[in-house]
C-alpha positions, 0 to 999 in steps of 0.5 A, a space after each residue: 442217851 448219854 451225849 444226846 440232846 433230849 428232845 422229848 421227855 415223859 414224864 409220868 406222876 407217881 403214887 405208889 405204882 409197884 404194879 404198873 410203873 416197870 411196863 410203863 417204863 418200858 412202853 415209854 422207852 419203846 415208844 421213844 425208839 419208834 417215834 424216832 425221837 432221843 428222849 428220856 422218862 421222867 417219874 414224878 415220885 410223890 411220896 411212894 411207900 411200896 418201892 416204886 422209886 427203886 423200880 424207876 431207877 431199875 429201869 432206866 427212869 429218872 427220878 424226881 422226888 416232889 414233897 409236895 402233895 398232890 397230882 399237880 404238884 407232882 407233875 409240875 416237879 417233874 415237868 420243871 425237871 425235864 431236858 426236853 423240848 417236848 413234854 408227855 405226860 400220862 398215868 403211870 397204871 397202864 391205862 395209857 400206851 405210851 409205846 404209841 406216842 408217835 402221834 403225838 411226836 408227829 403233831 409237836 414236829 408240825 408246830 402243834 403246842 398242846 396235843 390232847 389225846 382222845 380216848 372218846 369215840 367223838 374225837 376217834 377214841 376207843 375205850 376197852 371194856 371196864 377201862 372206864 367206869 359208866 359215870 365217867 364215860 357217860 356222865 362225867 368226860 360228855 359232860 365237863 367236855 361239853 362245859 369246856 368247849 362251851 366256856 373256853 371254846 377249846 377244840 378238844 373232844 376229851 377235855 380230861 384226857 390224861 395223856 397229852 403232849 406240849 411243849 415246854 416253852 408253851 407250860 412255862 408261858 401259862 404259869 400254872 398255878 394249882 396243886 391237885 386234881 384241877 391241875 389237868 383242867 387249869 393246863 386246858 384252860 389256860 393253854 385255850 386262853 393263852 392262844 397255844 395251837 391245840 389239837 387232838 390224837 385218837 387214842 385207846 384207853 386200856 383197863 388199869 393194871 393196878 390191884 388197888 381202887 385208882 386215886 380219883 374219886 369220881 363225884 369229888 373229883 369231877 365236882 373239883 374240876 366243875 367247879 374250877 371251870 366255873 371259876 375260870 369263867 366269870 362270864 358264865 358264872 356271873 355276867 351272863 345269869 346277872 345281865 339275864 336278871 337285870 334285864 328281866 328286872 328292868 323290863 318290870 321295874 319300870 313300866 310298873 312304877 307306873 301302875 298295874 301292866 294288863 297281860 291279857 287275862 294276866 294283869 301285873 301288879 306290885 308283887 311282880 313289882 317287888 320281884 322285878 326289883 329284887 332280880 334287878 338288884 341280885 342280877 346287878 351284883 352278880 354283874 358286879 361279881 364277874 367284873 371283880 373275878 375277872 380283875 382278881 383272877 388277871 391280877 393273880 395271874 390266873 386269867 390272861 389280861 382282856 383288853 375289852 374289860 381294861 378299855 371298859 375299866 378305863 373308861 368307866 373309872 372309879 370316879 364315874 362309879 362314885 358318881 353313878 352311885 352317889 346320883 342313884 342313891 340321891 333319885 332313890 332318896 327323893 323318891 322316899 321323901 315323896 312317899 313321906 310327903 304324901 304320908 304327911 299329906 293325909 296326916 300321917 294315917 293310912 295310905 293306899 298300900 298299893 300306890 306307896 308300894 309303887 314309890 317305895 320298892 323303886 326308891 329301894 331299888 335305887 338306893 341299893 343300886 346306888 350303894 353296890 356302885 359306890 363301894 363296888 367302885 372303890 372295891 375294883 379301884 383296889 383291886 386295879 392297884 394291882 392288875 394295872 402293873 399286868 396289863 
């Protein structure tokens, strides 16, 4: 390819590959030829101890050696690296034919920024006998695939297919920013939040060529990427469990500070009271929660800035919280000093435990309230200091 321009490079990440890594290399090579594209292959070594380098060189790869550890860290080396325009990346253990790119190729030339291969019969995917384990192909890909597109509303039917293609300019936009497995998910993600235009290719997954078990550990590893997706979406995490919540919490808190709510042979008292108070409050700190993840991740640049919450936080300022939380804790505590009146009223004896309950569970609630606002204010003023230079 000497005096060529690159357009298209491969890029495969490499941990001890001796078995597989040369009919990969091949295969990527012959895929190159029939698309009809000049390119080049990449293996991203991340330490390899069994010759996998010199097998590479062997056969016309290029070598990037990433010293540090992890799936992302090697595919992002090895990315950065690239000359071409477009970028493919797959495993180099033959699970995936990269002599049948072409789809690909033809989806980057149509404008396409991010083409996610589809090893799922939902997408037009095959999988060959024992190419994957039952709990992936069953639990695992329906499962995470199903979250993917419900939180992040991306089109992909195989949200953990390993062979993808994008282009360099759109990985250099996201800014990618984690080392390991959950690499493959933020690239997904981010590309979804960021607006890339993402399609799909059908492809075959193929049985593994490798003697030794795989580097993915199945619960480990689908738990990374859960729990990853879960970060990545606050308003699934928190807002929508919290705004569930409090909404529960109101419709009981207020009625029944009044007195007991007949419910046909069902009648609710301070117990439900008591309940609806501590929803109210849980349910309020986890809105809380989803407000400072949002702020924290765009200040890291983890998620992309969102205009509605920068209005809302701009119109609802720290100065407002302050005030909110000073005037909630103020009515709570006149609500406490009504309960000690009446305490003081009968002589500091007993009083009906049902009516100072109905008083003190709401004076709780909102000096609580009160409280989360005040230093919640001052925590997202904080945090503001520094997403405000993002937006």
């Amino acid at each position: 390819m000497s005096g060529t321009k690159i357009e298209l490079s491969i890029v495969m990440p490499c941990l001890n590959e001796a078995e597989t890594l040369a009919v990969c290399i091949r295969k990527a090579f012959d895929g190159l030829r029939s698309a009809g594209v000049s390119g080049e292959v990449i293996v991203a070594d991340n330490g390899s101890t069994d010759g996998s380098q010199g097998i590479a060189e062997a056969e016309g790869a290029r070598v990037i050696l990433v010293s540090e550890k992890g799936y992302g860290n090697a595919l992002r080396g090895g990315i950065m690296a690239a000359q071409g325009k477009w970028i493919i990346m797959g495993d180099a253990d033959d699970s995936y034919d990269f002599s049948a790119i072409s789809p690909f190729v033809e989806k980057l030339r149509e404008g396409w920024e991010l083409v996610m291969g589809c090893r799922m019969p939902a997408g037009g995917g095959t999988i060959s006998p024992k190419a994957m384990p039952w709990k992936h192909r069953w639990i695992g890909n329906p499962v995470l695939t199903f979250i993917g597109r419900l939180f992040f509303k991306c089109p992909a039917h195989d949200f953990h297919c390993g062979l993808r293609a994008f282009t360099k300019e759109g990985f250099v936009r996201i800014d990618l920013r984690t080392t390991g497995m959950e690499f493959a998910s933020e690239l997904v993600i981010k590309s979804t939040l960021r607006g890339l235009r993402i399609t799909e290719v059908p492809i075959t997954l193929y049985r593994d060529g490798r003697s030794r078990a795989p580097h993915l550990r199945s619960w480990r590893d689908g738990w990374r990427h859960l729990r990853f997706m879960l970060l990545f979406s606050p308003r699934w995490l928190f807002l929508i469990p919290g705004i569930s919540l409090s909404s529960v919490g109101i419709a009981g808190v207020i009625p029944l500070t009044f007195g007991n709510l007949p419910l046909g042979a069902v009648v609710l008292d301070v117990g439900t009271l008591m309940a609806c108070s501590l929803m109210l409050m849980v349910g309020f700190q986890l809105i809380c929660f989803a407000v400072f993840t949002r702020v924290f991740a765009v200040a890291e640049g983890l998620l992309p800035p969102n205009r509605k919450l920068r209005k809302i936080l701009d119109a609802f300022s720290m100065e407002w919280g302050l005030a909110l939380g000073i005037l909630f804790s103020m009515a709570g505590t006149v609500l406490f000093g009504l309960a000690v009146w009446d305490w003081y009223k009968t002589g500091f004896g007993s009083l009906s435990l049902g009516e100072n309950l109905r008083r003190i569970i709401p004076a709780s609630t909102l000096v609580v309230l009160g409280i989360q606002m005040l230093f919640g204010s001052f925590f997202i003023g904080v945090l503001g200091l520094k997403t405000n230079s993002h937006d």
